[in-house]
C-alpha positions as CSV (number, residue, x, y, z in Angstrom):
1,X,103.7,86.1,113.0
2,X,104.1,84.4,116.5
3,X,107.6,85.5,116.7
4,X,107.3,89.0,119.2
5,X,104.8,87.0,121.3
6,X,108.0,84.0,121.2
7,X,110.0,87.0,122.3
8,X,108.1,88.4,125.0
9,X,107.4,85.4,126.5
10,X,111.2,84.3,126.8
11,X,111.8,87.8,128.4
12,X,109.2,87.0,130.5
13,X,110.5,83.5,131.5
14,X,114.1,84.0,130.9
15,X,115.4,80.4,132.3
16,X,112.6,78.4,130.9
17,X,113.2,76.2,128.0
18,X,110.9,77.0,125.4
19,X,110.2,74.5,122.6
20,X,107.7,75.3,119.3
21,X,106.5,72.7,117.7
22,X,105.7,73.7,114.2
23,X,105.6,71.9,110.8
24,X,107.5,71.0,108.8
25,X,107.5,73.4,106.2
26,X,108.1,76.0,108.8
27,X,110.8,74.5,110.7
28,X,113.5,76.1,108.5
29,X,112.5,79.8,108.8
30,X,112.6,79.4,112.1
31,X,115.7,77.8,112.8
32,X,118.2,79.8,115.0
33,X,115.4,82.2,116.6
34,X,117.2,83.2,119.9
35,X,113.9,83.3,121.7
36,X,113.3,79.0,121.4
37,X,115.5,76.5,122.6
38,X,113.8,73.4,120.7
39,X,112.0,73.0,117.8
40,X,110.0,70.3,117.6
41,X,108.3,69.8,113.6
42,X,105.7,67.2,112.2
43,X,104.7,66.2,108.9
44,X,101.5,69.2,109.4
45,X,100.3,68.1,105.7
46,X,99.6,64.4,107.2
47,X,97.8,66.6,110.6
48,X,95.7,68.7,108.7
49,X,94.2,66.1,106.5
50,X,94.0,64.0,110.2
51,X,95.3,60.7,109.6
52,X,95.0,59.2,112.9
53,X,98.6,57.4,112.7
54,X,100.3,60.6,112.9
55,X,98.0,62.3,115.5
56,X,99.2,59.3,117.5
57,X,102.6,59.5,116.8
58,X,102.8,63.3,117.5
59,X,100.8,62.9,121.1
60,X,102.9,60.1,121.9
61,X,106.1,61.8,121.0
62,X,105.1,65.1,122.7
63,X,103.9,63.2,126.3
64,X,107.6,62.4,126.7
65,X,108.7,65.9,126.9
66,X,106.7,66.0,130.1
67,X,106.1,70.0,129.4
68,X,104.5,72.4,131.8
69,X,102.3,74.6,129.4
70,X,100.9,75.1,126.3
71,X,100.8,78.3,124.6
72,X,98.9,77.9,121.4
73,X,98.6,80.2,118.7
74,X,95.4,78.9,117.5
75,X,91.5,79.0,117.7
76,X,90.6,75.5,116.6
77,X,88.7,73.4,118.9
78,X,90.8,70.6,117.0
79,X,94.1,71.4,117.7
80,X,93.2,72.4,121.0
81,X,92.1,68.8,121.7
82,X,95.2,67.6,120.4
83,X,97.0,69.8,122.9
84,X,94.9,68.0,125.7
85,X,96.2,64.8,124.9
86,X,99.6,65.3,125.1
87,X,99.3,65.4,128.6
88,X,100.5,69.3,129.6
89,X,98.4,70.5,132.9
90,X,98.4,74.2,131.8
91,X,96.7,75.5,128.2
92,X,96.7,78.7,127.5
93,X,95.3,79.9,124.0
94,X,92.0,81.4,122.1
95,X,88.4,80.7,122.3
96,X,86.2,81.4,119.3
97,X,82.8,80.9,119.9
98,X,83.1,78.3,122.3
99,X,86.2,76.5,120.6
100,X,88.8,77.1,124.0
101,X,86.1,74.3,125.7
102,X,89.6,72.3,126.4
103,X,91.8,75.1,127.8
104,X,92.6,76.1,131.0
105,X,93.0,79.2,130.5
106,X,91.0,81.2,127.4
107,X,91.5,84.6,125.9
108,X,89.2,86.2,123.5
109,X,89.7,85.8,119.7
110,X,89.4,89.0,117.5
111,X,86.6,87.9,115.4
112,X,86.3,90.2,112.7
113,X,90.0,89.7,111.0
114,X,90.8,93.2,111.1
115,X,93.8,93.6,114.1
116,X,96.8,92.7,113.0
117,X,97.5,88.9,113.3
118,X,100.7,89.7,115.4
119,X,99.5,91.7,118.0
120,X,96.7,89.3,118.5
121,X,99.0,86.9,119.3
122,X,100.5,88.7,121.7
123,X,97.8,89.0,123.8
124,X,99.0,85.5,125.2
125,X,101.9,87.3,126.5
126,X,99.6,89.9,127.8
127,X,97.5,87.6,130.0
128,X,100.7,86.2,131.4
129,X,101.9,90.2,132.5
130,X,104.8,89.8,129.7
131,X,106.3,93.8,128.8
132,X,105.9,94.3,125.3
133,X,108.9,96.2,124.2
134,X,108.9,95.4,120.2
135,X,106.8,94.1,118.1
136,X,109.2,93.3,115.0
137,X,108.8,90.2,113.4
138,X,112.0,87.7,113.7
139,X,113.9,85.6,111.0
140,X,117.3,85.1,111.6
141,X,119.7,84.6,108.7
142,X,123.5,83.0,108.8
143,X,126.8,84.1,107.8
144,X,126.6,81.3,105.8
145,X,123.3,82.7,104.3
146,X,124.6,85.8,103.4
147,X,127.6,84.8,101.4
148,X,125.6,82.3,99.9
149,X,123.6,85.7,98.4
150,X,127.2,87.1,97.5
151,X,128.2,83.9,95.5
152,X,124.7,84.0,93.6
153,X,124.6,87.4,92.9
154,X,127.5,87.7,91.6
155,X,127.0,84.6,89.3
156,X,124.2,86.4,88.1
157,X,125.7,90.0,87.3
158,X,124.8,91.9,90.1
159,X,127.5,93.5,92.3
160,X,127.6,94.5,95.9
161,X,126.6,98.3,95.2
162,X,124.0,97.5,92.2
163,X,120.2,98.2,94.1
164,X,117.7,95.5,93.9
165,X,114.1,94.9,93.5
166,X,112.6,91.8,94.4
167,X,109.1,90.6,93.0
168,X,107.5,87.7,94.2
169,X,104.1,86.8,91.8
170,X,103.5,83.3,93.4
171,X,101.8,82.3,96.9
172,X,98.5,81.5,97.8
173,X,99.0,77.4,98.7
174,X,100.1,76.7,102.1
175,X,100.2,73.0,104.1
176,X,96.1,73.9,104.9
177,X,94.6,75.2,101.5
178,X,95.1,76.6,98.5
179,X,93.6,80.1,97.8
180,X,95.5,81.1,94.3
181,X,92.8,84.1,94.2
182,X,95.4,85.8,96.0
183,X,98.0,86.5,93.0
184,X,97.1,89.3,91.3
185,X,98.1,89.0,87.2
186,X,101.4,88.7,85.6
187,X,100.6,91.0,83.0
188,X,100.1,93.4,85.5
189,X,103.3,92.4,87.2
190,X,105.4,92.6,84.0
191,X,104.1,96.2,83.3
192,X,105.7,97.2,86.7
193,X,108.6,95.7,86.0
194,X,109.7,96.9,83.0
195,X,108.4,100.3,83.9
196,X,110.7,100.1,87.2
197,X,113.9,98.7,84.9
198,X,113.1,101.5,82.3
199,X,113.3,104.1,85.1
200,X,115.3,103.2,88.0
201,X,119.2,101.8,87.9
202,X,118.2,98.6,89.6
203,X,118.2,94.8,89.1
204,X,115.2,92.7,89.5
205,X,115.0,89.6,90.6
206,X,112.0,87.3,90.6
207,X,111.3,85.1,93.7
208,X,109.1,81.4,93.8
209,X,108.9,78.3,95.0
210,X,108.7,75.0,92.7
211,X,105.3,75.7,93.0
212,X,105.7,79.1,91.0
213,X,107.9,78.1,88.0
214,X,105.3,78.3,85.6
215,X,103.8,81.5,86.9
216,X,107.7,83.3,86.4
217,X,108.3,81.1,83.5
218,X,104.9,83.4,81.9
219,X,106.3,86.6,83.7
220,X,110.2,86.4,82.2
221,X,108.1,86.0,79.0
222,X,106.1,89.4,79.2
223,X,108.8,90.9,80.2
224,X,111.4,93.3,77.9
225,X,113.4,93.4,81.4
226,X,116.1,91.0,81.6
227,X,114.9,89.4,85.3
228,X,117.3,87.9,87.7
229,X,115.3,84.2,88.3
230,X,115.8,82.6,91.9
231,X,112.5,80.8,91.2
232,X,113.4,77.0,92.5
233,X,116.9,78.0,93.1
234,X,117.2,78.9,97.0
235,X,115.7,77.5,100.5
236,X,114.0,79.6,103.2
237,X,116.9,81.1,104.9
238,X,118.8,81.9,101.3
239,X,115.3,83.5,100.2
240,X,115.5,85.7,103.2
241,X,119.3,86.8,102.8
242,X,118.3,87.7,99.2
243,X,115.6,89.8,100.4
244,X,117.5,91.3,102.9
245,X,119.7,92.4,100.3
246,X,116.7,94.0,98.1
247,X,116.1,97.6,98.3
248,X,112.0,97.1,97.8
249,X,109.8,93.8,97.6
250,X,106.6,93.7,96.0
251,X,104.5,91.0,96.3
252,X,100.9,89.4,96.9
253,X,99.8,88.1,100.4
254,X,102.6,85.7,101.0
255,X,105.3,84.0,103.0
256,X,107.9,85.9,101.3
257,X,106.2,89.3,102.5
258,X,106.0,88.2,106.0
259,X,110.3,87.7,105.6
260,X,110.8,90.5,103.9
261,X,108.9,92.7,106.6
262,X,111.2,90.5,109.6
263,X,114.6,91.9,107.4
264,X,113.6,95.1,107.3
265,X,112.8,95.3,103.4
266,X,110.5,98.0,102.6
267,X,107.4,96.4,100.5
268,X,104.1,97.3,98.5
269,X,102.2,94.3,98.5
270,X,98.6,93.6,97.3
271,X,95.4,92.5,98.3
272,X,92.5,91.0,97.5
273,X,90.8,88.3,99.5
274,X,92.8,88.6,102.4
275,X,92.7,91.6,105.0
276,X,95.8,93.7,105.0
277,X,95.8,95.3,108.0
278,X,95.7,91.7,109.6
279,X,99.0,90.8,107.6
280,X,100.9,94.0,107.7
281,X,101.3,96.3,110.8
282,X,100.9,100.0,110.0
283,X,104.5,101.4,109.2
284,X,105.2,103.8,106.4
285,X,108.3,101.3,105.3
286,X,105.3,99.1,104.0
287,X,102.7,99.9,101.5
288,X,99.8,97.7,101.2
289,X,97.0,98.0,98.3
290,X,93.9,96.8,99.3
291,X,91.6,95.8,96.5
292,X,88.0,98.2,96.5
293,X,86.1,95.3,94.7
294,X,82.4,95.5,96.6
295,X,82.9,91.9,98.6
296,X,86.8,92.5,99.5
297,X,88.3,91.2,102.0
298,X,86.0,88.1,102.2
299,X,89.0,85.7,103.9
300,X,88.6,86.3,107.6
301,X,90.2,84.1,110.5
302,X,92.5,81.6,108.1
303,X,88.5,81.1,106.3
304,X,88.4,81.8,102.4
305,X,84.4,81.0,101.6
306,X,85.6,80.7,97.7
307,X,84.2,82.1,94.9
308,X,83.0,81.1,90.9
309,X,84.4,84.5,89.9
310,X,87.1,86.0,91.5
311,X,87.7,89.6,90.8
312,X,88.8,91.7,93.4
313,X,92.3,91.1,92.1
314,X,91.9,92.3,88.9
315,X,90.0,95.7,90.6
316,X,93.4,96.4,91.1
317,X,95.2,98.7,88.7
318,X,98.4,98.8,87.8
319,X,99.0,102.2,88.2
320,X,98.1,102.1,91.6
321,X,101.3,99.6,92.3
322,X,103.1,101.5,90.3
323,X,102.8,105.0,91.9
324,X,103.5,102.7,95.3
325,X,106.3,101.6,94.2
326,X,108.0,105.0,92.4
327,X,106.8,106.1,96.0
328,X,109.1,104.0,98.1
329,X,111.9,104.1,95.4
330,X,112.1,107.8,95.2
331,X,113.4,107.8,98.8
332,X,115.9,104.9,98.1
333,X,116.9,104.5,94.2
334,X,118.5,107.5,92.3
335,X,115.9,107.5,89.0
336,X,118.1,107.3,85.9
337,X,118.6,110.7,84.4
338,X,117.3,112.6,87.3
């Protein structure tokens, strides 16, 4: 989401070198962005939980870059006293309430969730005069990446000119918390798909981490569709090339919808907790269902407050996704018969 702010700010300072520091988790999706010249990762699930001994380690590693500035995309008064410490004069980033106290320079945080997250954080670019020409998100995949794709697919059945769908029924845990109110059912999900496999000359494949197995495990068993699995079975980069190569994604709030929006993969994703006009820029190549349950969207500002009884997800009806999805594949996928 940081990556057309990365990009205007390296149009801005074209001989700069530009480091991010990220996690670790992140590192790989964002290897071989043309807009950073370093990245620097860190163990973030050690950070978050703030161990002291890696604190240390990172401010002590950091200090010996000797950097200039500090862009940071966040609003924590935490990580913007980490910043402080590693030594760099200028720090530029959010205030919330009083939480830029350590910056140099502060620029408002949209409080209410509802801008999208990506613009947002180009208003760092903004305060710094930087031209905003695009505003695409940016994942760059390999040669290597994309035959990799090849070499699966065609393992799996599927050849260059057969249309896919990609599903992705996971998410919801990231290095920070774990919101798993954010998936919405698998019996929902295999209704979808074998209405899409019953009506459209497509594959499907199934997308998830090692985290997900036994949410697709569940899903392969509802289904009458035979499902192409990648659950487990590819890294970042090779998740990307294979959604590059799907014709729609559909998916909860996610990672995967964030990469499949940077390869220009039309989506219908779903919503329940989270805001979706915070994930998702307006653009009729996405389609995003938010749920109408009375206290939805309730996660505002990378906050969920939790709840005994989650069910804005289930407000959602299948049908809804359905006629989303028919809706985006009319204009791509020949139906069968028609």
């Amino acid at each position: 989401m940081i990556t057309p702010a990365m990009r205007a700010l390296r149009r801005q300072f074209p001989q700069a070198h530009i480091a991010l520091l990220t996690g670790r988790l992140s590192h790989e999706i964002m290897r071989g962005n043309p807009d950073i010249d370093e990245i620097l990762s860190f163990d973030e699930v050690g950070l978050f939980a703030w161990h002291p001994m890696e604190a240390l380690k990172l401010i002590r590693r950091i200090r010996k870059e000797h950097f200039d500035t500090a862009f940071i995309f966040q609003y924590s008064s935490l990580i913007h006293s980490l910043v402080l410490m590693f030594g760099i004069p200028f720090r530029i980033g959010y205030d919330n309430a009083g939480s830029g106290f350590s910056l140099t320079h502060k620029i408002p945080w949209e409080k209410d969730g509802r801008r999208w997250t990506g613009d947002i954080h180009l208003d760092i670019a903004r305060f710094l005069g930087a031209r905003i020409e695009e505003r695409n998100l940016i994942v760059e995949v390999s040669e290597e990446d994309m035959a990799f794709v090849d070499r699966f697919l065609k393992q799996e059945g599927a050849g260059a000119d057969d249309a896919l769908i990609g599903i992705f029924p996971g998410g919801g845990k990231n290095s920070r918390d774990t919101v798993y109110q954010k998936q919405w059912g698998i019996e929902k999900y295999a209704f979808i798909i074998d209405a899409l496999f019953a009506n459209y000359q497509a594959k499907i494949i199934i997308f998830g981490s090692r985290d997900d197995q036994e949410i697709v495990s569940k899903l392969t068993g509802l289904c009458r569709a035979k499902l192409i699995n990648a659950c487990g079975k590819v890294g970042l980069k090779q998740l990307a090339a294979l959604i590059k190569r799907c014709s729609l994604f559909i998916t909860n709030d996610s990672a995967p919808l964030h990469i499949a929006i940077a390869m220009g993969t039309p989506t219908v994703s779903v919503f329940g907790p989270s805001r979706a006009s915070a994930i998702v820029d307006r653009s009729a190549r996405h389609i995003t269902i938010q749920s109408r349950y009375p206290c939805s969207p309730c996660y505002c500002n990378s906050v969920f407050p939790g709840c005994e009884k989650p069910r804005c997800m289930d407000a959602i009806g299948y049908e809804e996704v359905l006629a989303a999805t028919q809706l985006q594949l009319d204009e791509i996928l020949t139906i069968k018969g028609g």
